[in-house]
N, C-alpha and C positions, 0 to 999 in steps of 0.2 A: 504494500500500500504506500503512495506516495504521498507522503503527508507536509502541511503546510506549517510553517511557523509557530502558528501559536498550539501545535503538538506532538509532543516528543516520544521516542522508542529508548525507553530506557535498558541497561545490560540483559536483564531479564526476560527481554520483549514484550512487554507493557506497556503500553503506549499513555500517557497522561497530559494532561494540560500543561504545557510548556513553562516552568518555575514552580510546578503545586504536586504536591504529590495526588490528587486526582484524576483517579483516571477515567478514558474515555468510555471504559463499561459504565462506571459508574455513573454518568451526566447521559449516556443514552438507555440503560437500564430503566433509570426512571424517565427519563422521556417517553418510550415506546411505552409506560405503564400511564400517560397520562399528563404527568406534569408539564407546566406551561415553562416556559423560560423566563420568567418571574416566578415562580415554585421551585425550579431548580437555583438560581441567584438565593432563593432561602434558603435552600442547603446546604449550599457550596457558597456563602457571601465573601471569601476569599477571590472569588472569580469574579470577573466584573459580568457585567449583564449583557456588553458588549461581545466579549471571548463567549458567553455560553451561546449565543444569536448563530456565532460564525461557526459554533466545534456541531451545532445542528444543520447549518447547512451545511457543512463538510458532509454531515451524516447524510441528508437529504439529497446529494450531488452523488454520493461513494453510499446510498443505502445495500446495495448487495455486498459490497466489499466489508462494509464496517459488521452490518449483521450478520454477518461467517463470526469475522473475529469477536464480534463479542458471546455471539453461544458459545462458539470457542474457549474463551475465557471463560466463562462462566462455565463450562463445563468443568473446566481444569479445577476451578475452585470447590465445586463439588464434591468433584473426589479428591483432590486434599483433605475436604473437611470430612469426608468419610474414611478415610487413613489414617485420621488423626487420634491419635492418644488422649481420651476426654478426661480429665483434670478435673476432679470437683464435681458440685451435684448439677441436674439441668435446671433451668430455671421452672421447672414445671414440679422438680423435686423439690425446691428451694419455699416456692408460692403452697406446694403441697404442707409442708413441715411450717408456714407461716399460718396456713389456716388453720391447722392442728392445735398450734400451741394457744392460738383466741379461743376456740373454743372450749366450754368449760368440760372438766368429766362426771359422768353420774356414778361414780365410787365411793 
């Protein structure tokens, strides 16, 4: 993919917004799920509103190229996180053992 200025391929092959560590899965993830470019400016307000306008048309110019590499990526991160060594309770154990302890015992 031939990419413009304000987006970089980092040693990993990553590709992110040029000076940020955000990357472009992440600013078209939630695009494709809806958000406006003022929704994304709120999540990403390190980026300006401008850079987010130009990394969606990039996308909207390059939508087959960018949409390989981001199921791509996201795939990849999938199965990391399914290979990964889970550390700790889930937060569903966590919310479970929270409700536990509010409520009273009949003992």
């Amino acid at each position: 993919m031939n990419l413009p200025d304000f987006l970089t391929l980092d040693d990993d092959g990553w590709i992110h917004v040029t000076d940020h560590r955000i990357g472009l899965v992440d600013i078209i993830f939630f695009y494709r799920r809806g958000d406006s470019p003022e929704m994304l400016h709120l999540r990403f307000p390190t980026i300006t509103l401008s850079t987010i306008y130009r990394v969606i048309a990039h996308y909207l110019d390059h939508r087959e190229e960018v949409d390989s590499y981001v199921d791509e990526s996201l795939a990849a991160t999938e199965a990391m996180r399914a290979t990964a060594v889970r550390r700790g309770p889930t937060y569903e154990e966590l919310l479970d053992r929270m409700v536990k302890r509010r409520l009273p015992t009949n003992a």
